[in-house]
N, C-alpha and C positions, 0 to 999 in steps of 0.2 A: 504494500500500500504506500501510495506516496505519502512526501508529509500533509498536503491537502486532505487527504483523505485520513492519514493518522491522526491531528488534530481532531475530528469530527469522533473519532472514539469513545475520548472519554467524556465529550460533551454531551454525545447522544446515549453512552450510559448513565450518564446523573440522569438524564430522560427519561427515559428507558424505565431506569427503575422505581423514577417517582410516576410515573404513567403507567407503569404495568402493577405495579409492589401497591401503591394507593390505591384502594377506591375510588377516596370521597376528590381525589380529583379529574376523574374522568367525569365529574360533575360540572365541574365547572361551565359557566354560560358567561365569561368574561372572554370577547374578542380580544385580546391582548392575551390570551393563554392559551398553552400550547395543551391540546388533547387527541385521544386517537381521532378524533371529529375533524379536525383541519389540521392535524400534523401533514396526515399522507393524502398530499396533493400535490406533488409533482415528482419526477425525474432525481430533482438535488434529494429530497426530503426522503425518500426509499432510500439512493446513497446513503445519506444518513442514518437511518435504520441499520443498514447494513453494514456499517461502520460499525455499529454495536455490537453486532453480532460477532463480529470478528474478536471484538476488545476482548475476550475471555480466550484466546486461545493459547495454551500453554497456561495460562494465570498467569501472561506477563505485567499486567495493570499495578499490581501487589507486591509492594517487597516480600513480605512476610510468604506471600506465597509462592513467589515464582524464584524468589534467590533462595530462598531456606528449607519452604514447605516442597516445593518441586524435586529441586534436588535431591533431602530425602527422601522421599518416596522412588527418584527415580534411579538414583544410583546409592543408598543404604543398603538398600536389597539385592542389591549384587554380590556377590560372595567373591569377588574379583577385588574389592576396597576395602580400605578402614577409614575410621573417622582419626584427622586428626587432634590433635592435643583438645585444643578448643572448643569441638566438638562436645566433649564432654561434660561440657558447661551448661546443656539445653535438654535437658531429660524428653523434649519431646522428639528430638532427634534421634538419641538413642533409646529411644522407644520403637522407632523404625528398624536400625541397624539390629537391635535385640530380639526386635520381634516379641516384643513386650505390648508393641502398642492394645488399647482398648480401645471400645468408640466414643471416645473422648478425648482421643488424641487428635490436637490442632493440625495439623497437616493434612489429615482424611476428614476433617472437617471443612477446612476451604478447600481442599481438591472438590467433596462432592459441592458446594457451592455455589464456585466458580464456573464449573461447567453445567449447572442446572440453569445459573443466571445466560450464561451461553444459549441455551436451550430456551430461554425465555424469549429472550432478544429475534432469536431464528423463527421462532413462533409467532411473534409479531410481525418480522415481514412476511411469513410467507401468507397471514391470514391477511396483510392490510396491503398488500402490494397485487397480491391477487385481487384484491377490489376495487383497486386504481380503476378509472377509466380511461377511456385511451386518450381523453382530453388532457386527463392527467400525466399521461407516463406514456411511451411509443411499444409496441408490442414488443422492439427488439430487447430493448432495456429490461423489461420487464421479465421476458422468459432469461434472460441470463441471471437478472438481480434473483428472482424466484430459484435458479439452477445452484446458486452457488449458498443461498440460503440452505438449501437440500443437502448438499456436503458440507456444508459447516454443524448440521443440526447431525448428521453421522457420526462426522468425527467427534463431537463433543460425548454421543454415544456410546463409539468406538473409546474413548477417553473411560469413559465411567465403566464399560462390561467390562474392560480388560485390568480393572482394579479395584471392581467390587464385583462379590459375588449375586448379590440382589441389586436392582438396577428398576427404578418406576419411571413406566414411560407417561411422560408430558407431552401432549401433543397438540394443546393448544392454549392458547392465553386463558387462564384464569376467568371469569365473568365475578366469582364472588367466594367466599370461603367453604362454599358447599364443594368448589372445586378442589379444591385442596388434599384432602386426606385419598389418598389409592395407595392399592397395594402394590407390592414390586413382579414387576411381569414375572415371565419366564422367560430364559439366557433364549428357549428358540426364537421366541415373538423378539426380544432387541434387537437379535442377529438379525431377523427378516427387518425390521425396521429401515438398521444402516443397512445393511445391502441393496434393500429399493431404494431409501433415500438417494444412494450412490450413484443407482442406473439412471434415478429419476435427473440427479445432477447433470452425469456425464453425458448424456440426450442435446442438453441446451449450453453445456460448456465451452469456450473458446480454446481452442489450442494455445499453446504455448507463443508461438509465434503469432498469435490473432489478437495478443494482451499491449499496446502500447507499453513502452517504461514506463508511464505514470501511474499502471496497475499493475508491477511487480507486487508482487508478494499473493496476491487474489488467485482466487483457486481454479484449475483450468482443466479440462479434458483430461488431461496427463494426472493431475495428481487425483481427480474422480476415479481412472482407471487402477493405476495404483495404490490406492486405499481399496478397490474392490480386489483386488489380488490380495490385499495384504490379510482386508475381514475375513475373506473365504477359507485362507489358509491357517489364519487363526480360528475359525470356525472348525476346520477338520481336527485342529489337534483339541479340541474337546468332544468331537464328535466321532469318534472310530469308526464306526458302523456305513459311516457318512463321507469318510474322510477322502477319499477316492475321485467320491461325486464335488464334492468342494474343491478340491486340488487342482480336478480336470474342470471348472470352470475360472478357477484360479488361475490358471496357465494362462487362459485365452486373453483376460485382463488382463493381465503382463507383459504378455505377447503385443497388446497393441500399442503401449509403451513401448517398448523394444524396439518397433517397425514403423514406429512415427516420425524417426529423424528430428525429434523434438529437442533428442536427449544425450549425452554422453559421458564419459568419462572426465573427470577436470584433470590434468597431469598435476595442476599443483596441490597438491590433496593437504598439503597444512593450509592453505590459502581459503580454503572453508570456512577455519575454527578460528583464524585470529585475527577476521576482520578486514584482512587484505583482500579480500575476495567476496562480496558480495551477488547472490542470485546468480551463481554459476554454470554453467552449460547443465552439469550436473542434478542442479538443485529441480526438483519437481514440488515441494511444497517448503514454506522458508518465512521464518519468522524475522518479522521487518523491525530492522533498528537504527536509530539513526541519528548523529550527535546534534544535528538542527535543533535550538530551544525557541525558534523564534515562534509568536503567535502561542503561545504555551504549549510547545508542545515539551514532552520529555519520555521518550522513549529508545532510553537505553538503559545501562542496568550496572551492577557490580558484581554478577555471576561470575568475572573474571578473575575477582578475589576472594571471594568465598572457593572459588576450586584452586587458585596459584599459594603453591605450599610457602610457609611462613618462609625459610630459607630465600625464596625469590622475591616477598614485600607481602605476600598475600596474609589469609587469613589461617592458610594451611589448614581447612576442614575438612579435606580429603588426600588418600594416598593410594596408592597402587600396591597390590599384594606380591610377596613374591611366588605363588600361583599363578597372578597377571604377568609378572617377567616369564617365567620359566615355558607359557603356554606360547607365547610372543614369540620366543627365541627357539621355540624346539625345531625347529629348521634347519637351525643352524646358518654359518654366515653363506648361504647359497645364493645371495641376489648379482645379478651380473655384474655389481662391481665390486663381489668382494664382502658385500655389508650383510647385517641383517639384511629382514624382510621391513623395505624401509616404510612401511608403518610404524611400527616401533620406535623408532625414530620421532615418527611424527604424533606420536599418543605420549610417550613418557620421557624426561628425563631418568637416566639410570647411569648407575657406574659402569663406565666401557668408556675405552679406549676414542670411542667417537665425538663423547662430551671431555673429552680429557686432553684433546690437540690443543696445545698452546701458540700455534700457528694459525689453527682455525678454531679459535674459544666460541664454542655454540649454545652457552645458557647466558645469553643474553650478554655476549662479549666478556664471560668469562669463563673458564672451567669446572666444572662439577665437581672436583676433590677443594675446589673455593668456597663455589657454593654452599656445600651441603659437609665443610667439615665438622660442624656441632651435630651433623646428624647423617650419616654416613650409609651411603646402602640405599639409600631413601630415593624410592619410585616415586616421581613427582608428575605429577598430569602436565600432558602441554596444550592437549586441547580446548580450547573457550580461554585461553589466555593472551594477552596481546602480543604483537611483533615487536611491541619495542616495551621495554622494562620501565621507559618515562609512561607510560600509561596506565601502570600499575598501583593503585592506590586512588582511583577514576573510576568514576562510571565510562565505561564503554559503551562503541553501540555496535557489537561482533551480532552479525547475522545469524540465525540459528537456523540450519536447515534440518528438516523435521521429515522430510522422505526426501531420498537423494537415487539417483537410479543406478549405484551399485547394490541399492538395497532390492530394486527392481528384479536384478540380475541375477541377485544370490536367491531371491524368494522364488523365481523361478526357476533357478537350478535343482530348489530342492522340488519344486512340483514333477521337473522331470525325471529325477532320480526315482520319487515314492510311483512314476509311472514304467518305470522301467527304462526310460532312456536314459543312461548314464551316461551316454556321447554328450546329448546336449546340455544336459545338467555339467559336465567337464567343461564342453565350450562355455560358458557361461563363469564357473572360476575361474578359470585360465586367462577370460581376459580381466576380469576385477584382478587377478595378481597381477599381470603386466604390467599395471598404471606403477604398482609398486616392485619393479624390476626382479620381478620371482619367476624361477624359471616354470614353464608349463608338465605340469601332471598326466600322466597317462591311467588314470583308475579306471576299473570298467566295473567292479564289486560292487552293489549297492552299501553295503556298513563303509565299506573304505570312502566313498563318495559324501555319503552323509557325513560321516567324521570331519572329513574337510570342508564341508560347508560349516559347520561347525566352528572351526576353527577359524577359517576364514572371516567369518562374523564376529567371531573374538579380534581379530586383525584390524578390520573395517571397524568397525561399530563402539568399540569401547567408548564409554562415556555417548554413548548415546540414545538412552533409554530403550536399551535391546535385549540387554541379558537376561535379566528376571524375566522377563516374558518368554523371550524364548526358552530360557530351560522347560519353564512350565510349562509351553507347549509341546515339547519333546519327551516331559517325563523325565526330565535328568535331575528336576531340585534336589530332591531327596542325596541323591549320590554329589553330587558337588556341593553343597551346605554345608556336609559330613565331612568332606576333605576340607573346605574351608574351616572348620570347628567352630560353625554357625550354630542356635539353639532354635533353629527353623525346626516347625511341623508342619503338615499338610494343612492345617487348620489358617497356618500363615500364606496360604495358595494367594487369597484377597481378604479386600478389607473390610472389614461388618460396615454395617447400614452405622450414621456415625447417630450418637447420641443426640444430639438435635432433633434429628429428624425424627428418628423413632418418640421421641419426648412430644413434638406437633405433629403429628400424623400418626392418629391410632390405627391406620390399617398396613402402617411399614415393621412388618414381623419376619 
């Protein structure tokens, strides 16, 4: 979203939720006030709306949620980290990482919030934008504002089933408190929800290349398709019986991705995470950030010191395991020049030889036995951290991209492996390694195939709210917890309906 369009965010959510969350002011009879009566009348005024809808995505709006509460939730629960020192300071944090939490832990409180307020917002355009008339708003506007309303109200979906286990579908604005109280569906009714949602999107979505740059960041054909690959394939690994018939329309989603030329690989794959690189060939969906404060705007963040370990300026709340190194490296230095597999590289600071040139000092123009002599050994994240070390102790405005089309690539690899083509499922790793100079694999086994899709998403994806999901789609929590000497149980899969909720709404059991 541009900043025109970022601005209108958060102004149309103070709207939003005093027009949707009030009553007594959709009463109102004062022409100088704004209600659902003559808000939506035009073209700009749906933007608007729609602007709202957006604002909840990720819970970037919120410190409290999106530097603190996101995080844990989204990398606590990986068995690849730990918290560091400081960490330890916020019980509600390691409520997370312990797997302690109750439902009255703050984090699973504004996560289910944040994306119901989401859910509100999508509701409102698609019930008031649909009643435009054409005097109001042009047909074309309208079927795309309406299409991408449709994938925003998914993924906020997609957001809540894939981290709680009860999930109550809202599906239209409120009229009065009789609305209020419902029970939490069934996991099959949300899955069919976001999945029509998706189709109903990607029908009226623009291509990639159909988006002006003044609507970077807005949701396009490419990322409807790839969410519908991604729900289906998360749909089969809870659905065994099913999983097959999910996969193989998984595929086909993916595939259109793939064959769109919308999309590719970016060669500079740090150039994602630290801000030198925004909306990349690569990027299919991507959270907009941007140091512009003019017109109030402010949307950018300090995600970059809450993750930059204290050693470098940050707040050091996060570290790398040595299970994270060891998995990283089991390779060996097989990349054609010699090096790791230069992901590695590009995800952690670690002791080696390659942070230790004093001819070419690469933690921020110094060496790592510098850095890191009060604390030695220490796997430091680099990703969502800035390119230069004067930015550290700043809000940043690093892009965050949120489906990228090696994820594409690799989720299709694995549909064609569970289908027996382990050709294409190969071609499909083989070139996500290339980007990072790893020589090409010849498996033809399905367990050796899957194994390296596996690993490879350990490669790609660290720190990128990947892992907890996918084990538990795979069934492997239980065995890497245990090697992590994590105090997870199945009961920790997701997270209870949070206390709030259950407390105002007697039929959320």
């Amino acid at each position: 979203m541009k900043k025109s369009l970022l601005y209108t965010m958060l102004v149309s959510a103070g709207l939003f939720c005093s027009t949707g969350c009030k009553k007594e002011l959709l009463n109102q009879n004062s022409p100088d006030k704004l209600t659902t009566d003559n808000f939506w009348n035009s073209r700009e005024r749906a933007l608007s709306g729609l602007a709202a809808a957006y604002s909840q995505v990720e819970s970037f709006v919120g410190w409290e949620n999106f530097i603190e509460g996101r995080s844990c939730r989204e990398y606590f629960r990986e068995d690849f980290i730990e918290p560091g020192t400081d960490a330890y300071n916020y019980s509600w944090w390691m409520e997370i990482y312990n797997f302690t939490y109750q439902s009255d832990n703050v984090a699973i409180d504004y996560f289910w919030k944040d994306n119901y307020r989401g859910i509100n917002f999508t509701n409102q355009v698609l019930a008031n934008v649909a009643a435009m008339t054409d005097n109001q708003i042009d047909e074309a506007s309208r079927k795309v504002i309406l299409a991408e309303a449709r994938f925003l109200e998914a993924y906020y979906y997609f957001k809540l089933l894939t981290n709680f286990e009860k999930v109550i579908i809202r599906d239209k604005v409120p009229e009065g408190e009789s609305d209020m109280p419902k029970a939490p569906a069934s996991r099959s009714e949300v899955w069919d929800l976001i999945i029509n949602d998706l189709k109903l999107a990607e029908a009226n979505l623009p291509l990639r290349s159909g988006r002006p740059n003044k609507e970077l960041g807005r949701a396009t054909k490419g990322a409807a398709q790839a969410y519908l690959g991604k729900a289906l394939i998360y749909r089969g690994g809870e659905d065994a019986a099913n999983k097959t018939k999910y996969y193989t329309e998984a595929a086909t989603w993916l595939k259109k991705v793939m064959d769109s030329n919308e999309y590719s690989l970016e060669s500079n794959f740090m150039g994602m995470f630290n801000g030198t690189l925004k909306n990349s060939k690569e990027s299919v969906f991507e959270l907009q950030m941007t140091m512009d404060e003019s017109n109030g705007n402010y949307f950018k963040s300090q995600l970059s010191d809450w993750i930059a370990a204290f050693e470098l300026g940050g707040y050091g709340e996060i570290y790398g395991t040595p299970r994270l190194l060891a998995e990283m490296k089991k390779e060996g230095k097989t990349a054609s020049d010699g090096l790791y597999d230069h992901r590695i590289y590009n995800t952690v600071f670690f002791k080696d030889a390659y942070f230790n040139d004093p001819v070419n000092p690469r933690v921020y123009d110094k060496i790592y036995d510098d850095v890191f002599k009060n604390n030695d050994g220490a796997i430091a994240f680099r990703k969502w951290i800035p390119a230069s070390s004067a930015l550290l102790g700043n809000a940043t405005a690093i892009n965050m991209p949120i489906i990228r089309f090696a994820d594409v690539k690799l989720l299709y690899a694995e549909t064609q492996n569970h289908l027996g083509a382990q050709d294409k499922a190969m071609e499909q790793v083989n070139d996500v390694r290339a980007r990072s100079a790893m020589p090409a694999l010849n498996l033809t086994a399905s367990a050796d195939v899957f194994n390296q899709i596996v690993h490879e998403r350990v490669m790609e994806f660290t720190l990128e709210s990947s892992r907890f999901y996918d084990l538990r789609r795979w069934g492997l929590l239980a065995t890497n917890m245990q090697a992590a000497g994590r105090t997870w149980t199945t009961a920790n899969n997701y997270f209870p309906l949070p206390l709030k909720e259950t407390l105002n709404n007697p039929l959320a059991k």
